[in-house]
C-alpha positions in Angstrom: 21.9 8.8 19.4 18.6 9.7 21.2 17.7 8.7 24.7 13.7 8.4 24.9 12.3 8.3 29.0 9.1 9.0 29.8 9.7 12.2 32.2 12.5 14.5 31.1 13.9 17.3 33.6 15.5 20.3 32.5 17.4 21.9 35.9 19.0 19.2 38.6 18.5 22.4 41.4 16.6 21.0 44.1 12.9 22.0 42.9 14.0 20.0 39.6 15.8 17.2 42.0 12.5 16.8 44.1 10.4 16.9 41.0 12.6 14.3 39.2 12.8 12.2 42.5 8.8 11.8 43.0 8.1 11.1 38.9 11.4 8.3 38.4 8.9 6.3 41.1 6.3 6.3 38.2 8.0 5.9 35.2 11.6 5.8 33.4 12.7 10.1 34.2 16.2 11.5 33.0 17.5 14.8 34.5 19.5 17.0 32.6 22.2 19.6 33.9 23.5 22.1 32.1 26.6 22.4 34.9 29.3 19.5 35.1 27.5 19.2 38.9 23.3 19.7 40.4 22.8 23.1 41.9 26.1 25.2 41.2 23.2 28.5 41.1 20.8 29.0 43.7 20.5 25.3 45.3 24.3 25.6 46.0 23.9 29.4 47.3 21.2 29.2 49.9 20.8 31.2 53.3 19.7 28.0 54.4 16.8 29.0 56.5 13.5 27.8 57.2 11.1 30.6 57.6 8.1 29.6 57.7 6.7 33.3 58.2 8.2 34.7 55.0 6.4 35.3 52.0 3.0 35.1 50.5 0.2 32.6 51.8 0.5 30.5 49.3 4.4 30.0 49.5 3.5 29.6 53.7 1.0 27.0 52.5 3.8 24.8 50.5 6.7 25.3 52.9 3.9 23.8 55.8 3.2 20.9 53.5 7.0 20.2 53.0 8.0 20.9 56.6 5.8 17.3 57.5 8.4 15.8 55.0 12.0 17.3 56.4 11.2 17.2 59.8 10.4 13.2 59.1 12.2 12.0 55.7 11.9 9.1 54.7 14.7 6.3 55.7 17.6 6.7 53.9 17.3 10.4 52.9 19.5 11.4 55.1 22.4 10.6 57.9 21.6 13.6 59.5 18.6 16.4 61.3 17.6 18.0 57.8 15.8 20.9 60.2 17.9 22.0 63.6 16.4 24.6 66.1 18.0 28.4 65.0 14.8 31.2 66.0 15.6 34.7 64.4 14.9 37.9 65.9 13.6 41.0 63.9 14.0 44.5 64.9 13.1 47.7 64.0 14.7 51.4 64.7 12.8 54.6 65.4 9.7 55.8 63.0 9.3 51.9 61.8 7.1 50.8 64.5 4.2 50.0 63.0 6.2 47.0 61.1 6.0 44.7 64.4 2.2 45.1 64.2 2.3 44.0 60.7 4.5 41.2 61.3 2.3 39.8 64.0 -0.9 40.3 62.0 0.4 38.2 59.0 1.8 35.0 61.0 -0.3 32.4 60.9 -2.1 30.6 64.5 0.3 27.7 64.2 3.5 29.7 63.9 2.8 33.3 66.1 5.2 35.9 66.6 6.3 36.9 70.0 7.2 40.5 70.8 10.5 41.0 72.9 11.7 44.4 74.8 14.4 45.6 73.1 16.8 45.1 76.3 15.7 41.2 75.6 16.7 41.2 72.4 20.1 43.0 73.1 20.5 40.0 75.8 19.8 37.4 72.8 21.7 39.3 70.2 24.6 40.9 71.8 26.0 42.5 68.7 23.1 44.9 68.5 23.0 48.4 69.2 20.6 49.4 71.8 19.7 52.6 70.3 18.8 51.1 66.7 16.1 48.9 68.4 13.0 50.4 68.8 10.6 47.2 69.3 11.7 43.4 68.7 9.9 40.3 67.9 11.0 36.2 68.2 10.3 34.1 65.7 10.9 30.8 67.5 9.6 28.4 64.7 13.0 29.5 62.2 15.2 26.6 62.0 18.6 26.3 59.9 18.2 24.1 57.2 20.8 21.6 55.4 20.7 22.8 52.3 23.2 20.3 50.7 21.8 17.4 52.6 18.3 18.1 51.4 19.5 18.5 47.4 21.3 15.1 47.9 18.4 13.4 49.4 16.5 14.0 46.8 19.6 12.9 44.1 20.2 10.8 46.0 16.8 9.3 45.8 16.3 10.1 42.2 18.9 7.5 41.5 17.8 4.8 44.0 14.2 5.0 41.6 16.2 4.3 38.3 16.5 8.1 37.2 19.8 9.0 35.3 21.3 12.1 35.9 23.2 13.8 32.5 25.5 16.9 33.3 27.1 19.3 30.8 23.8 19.4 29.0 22.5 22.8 27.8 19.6 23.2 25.9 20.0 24.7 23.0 16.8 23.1 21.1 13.2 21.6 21.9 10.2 21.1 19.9 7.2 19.0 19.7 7.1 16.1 17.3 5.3 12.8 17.3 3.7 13.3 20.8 7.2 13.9 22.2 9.4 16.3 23.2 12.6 16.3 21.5 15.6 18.0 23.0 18.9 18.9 21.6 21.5 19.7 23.7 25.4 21.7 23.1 26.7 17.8 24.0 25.1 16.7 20.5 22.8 14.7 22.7 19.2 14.5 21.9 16.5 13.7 24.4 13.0 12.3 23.8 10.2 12.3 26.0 6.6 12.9 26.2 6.3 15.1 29.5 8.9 17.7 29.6 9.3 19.3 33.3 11.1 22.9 33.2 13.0 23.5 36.2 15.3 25.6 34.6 15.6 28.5 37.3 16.7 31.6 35.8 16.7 30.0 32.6 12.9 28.5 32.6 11.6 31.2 30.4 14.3 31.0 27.7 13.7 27.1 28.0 9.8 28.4 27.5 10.5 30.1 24.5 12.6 26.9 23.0 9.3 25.6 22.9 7.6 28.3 21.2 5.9 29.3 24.8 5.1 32.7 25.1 7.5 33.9 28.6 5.6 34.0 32.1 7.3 37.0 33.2 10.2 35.8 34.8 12.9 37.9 36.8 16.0 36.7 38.3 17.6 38.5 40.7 21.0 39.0 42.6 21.1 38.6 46.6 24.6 39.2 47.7 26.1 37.6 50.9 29.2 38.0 52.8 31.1 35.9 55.6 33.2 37.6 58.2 34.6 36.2 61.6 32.3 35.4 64.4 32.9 36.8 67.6 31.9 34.7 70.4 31.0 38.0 72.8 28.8 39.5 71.1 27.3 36.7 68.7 26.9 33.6 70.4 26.9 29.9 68.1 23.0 30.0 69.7 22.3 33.9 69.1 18.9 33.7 66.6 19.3 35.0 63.1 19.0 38.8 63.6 16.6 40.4 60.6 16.2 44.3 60.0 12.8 44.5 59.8 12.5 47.7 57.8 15.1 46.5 55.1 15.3 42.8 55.1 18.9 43.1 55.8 20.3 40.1 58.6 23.0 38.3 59.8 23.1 34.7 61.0 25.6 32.3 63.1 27.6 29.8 60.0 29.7 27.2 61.2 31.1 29.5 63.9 31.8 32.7 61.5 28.9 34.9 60.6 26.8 35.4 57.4 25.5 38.7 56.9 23.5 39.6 53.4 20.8 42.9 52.8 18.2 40.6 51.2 19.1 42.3 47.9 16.6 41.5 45.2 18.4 43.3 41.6 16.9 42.7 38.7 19.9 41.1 36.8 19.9 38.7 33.9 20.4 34.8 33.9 23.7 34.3 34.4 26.5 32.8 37.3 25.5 35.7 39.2 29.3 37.3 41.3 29.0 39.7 44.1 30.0 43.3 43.0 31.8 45.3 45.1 29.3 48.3 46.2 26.8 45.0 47.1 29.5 43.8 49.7 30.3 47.7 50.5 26.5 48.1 51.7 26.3 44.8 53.4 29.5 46.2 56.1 27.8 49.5 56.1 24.5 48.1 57.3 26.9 46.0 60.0 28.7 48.6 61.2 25.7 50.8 61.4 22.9 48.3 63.3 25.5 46.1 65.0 28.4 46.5 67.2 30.8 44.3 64.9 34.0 46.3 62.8 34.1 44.1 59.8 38.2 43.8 59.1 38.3 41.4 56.4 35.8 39.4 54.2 36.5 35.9 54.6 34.0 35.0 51.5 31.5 36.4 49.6 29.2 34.9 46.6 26.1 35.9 44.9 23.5 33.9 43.9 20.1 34.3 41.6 16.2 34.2 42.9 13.6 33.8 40.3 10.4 35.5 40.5 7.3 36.3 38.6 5.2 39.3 39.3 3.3 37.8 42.7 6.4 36.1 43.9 4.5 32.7 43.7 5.9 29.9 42.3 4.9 28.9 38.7 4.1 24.7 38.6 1.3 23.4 35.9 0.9 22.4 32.3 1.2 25.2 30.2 -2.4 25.4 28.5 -0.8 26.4 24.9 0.7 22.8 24.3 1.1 19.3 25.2 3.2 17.5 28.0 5.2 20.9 28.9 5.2 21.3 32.8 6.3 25.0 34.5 8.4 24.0 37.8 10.3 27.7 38.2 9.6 31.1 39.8 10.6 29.8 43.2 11.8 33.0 44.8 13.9 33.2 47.9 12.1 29.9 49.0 13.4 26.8 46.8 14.6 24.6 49.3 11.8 24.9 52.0 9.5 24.6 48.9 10.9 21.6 47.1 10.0 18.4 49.1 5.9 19.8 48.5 6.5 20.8 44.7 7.4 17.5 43.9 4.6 15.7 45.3 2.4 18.8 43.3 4.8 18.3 40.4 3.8 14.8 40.6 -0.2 15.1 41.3 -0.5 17.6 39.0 1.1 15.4 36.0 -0.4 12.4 37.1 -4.0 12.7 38.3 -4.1 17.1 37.3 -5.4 17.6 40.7 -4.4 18.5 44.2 -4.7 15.9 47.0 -7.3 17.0 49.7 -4.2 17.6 52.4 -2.7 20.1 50.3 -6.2 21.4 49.3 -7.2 22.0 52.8 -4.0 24.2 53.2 -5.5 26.6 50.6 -2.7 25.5 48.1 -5.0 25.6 44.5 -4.1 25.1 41.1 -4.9 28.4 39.9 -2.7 30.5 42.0 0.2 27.8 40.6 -1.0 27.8 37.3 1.0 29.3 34.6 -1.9 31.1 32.7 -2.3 33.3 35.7 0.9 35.0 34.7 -0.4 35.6 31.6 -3.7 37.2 32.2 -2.4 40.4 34.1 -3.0 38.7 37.5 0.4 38.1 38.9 
């Protein structure tokens, strides 16, 4: 049996969610999972914060666009704030200075860093050590996001559009026949469709080469994260999210217990990625060393998958070496403040294959999206 649509989704994460959401109010758009459930990897193993002064311009641009969408989504989305006020603190120790200068310099006018004393931000973050803070900056525009609220807005929204979700659905064939795309699946399914939207995460570039597409360079890699007990003294349900500047390392208030991670980034391939021992062992290290905290027990832990390509941008366009076969992957730490813009880009791009002028004037082009740039030596 074959089930023909006119938008098919591979990856029910919330970049595909968002991009399926936006195209089932066009035309007749399935979704398929390969999971028995929408964003067991990444979606489902977010830090959940916005930060909109993290990562290249480009990504800045997109999470801007999208942050006019969470902070006002539309009625129905959600029951509840998608965005809810957090702030995070960065610090640095001795000899790392000069990052606070750098910090400042790349924050854009409508989101500036404020530099703190270091007593200050001992005073905010009472689980610091004094002497590992050598200069401090508040970041007052970081927010927590909900992360599982978001993804099932946009399911959620998917399905009030006509879109049909299938789950248990892993590729394991695709080619181009008779101005479709024809997808076979381990269910014995088979999938027809003429625009095919790869939002595969860690998988995108195997789905790629399915097709006969030569790979865009795609890297997954495993962030660990652990959650200990929170301790009311010295972190506070309102202290900020606390950020080593010099090694991306931070710990952050959850649901009154704490969540701590180094911002890992190892190279690792697609898989459900687990938290390894030594990850966790470094994580308490960094604790004990920069905070005041004696980590007795880990309560959890997980481990979860970021995608990148070489400029840490992420990859959305028609790939210029065939027909109908649309990039959505390469999202990086930054899915879910992404998503609610890559849609609507997902969507223009498909639709008219051109950015509106809002996005435009943000300096969000085509050709830093583009997957040909990931071919050519540029990213």
């Amino acid at each position: 049996m074959s089930d023909h649509c006119d938008f098919l989704v591979i990856g029910a994460g919330v970049a595909g969610a968002a991009a399926a959401a936006e195209m089932a109010a066009t035309g007749s758009t399935i979704m398929l999972e390969m999971e028995e459930r929408p964003g067991y990897h990444s979606s489902g193993r977010s830090a959940a914060l916005y930060t909109p002064n993290y990562g290249p311009a480009v990504v800045r641009a997109i999470v801007a666009a999208s942050t006019v969408f969470y902070r006002d989504p539309p009625l129905g989305f959600a029951s509840q704030a998608l965005l809810t006020p957090r702030q995070a603190l960065s610090f640095v120790s001795t000899g790392a200075e000069h990052r606070i200068d750098e910090f400042i310099a790349m924050a854009p006018a409508e989101t500036p860093l404020e530099e703190i004393s270091p007593a200050r931000a001992c005073e905010m973050a009472p689980l610091l050590r004094r002497e590992a803070v050598a200069r401090a900056i508040l970041d007052p525009h970081v927010m927590d996001m909900d992360a599982n609220a978001i993804h099932q807005g946009f399911l959620k929204q998917f399905k009030s559009r006509g879109g049909r979700l299938a789950t248990d659905q892993r590729v394991l064939g695709l080619e181009r026949t008779a101005g479709n795309w024809r997808v076979t699946t381990a269910s014995g399914a088979t999938f027809t469709a003429p625009v095919l939207i790869n939002a595969a995460g860690a998988w995108a570039d195997e789905i790629g080469q399915l097709a006969g597409l030569p790979p865009i360079g795609l890297q997954p890699k495993r962030r660990t994260a652990i959650v200990i007990a929170g301790d009311p003294a010295l972190a506070p349900i309102t202290m900020p999210a606390v950020d080593d500047g010099e090694t991306e390392s931070y710990v952050k208030p959850d649901a009154g217990r704490l969540m701590a991670s180094l911002g890992d980034a190892t190279p690792s391939p697609a898989c459900d990625a687990q938290p390894e021992d030594l990850d966790m062992a470094m994580i308490v290290d960094w604790l004990e060393r920069k905070t005041h905290l004696n980590v007795r027990r880990i309560e959890h832990s997980w481990a979860g998958l970021r995608s990148f390509v070489r400029d840490d941008c992420p990859v959305v366009g028609l790939d210029e070496n065939t027909s109908g076969f649309f990039w959505l992957a390469g999202q990086g730490g930054y899915g879910i403040m992404l998503a609610a813009a890559l849609g609507r880009i997902t969507h223009q791009l498909i639709l008219q294959g051109q950015l509106s002028a809002d996005l435009g004037d943000r300096g969000i082009a085509e050709s830093l999206l583009a997957p040909r740039r990931c071919r050519l030596g540029i990213a």
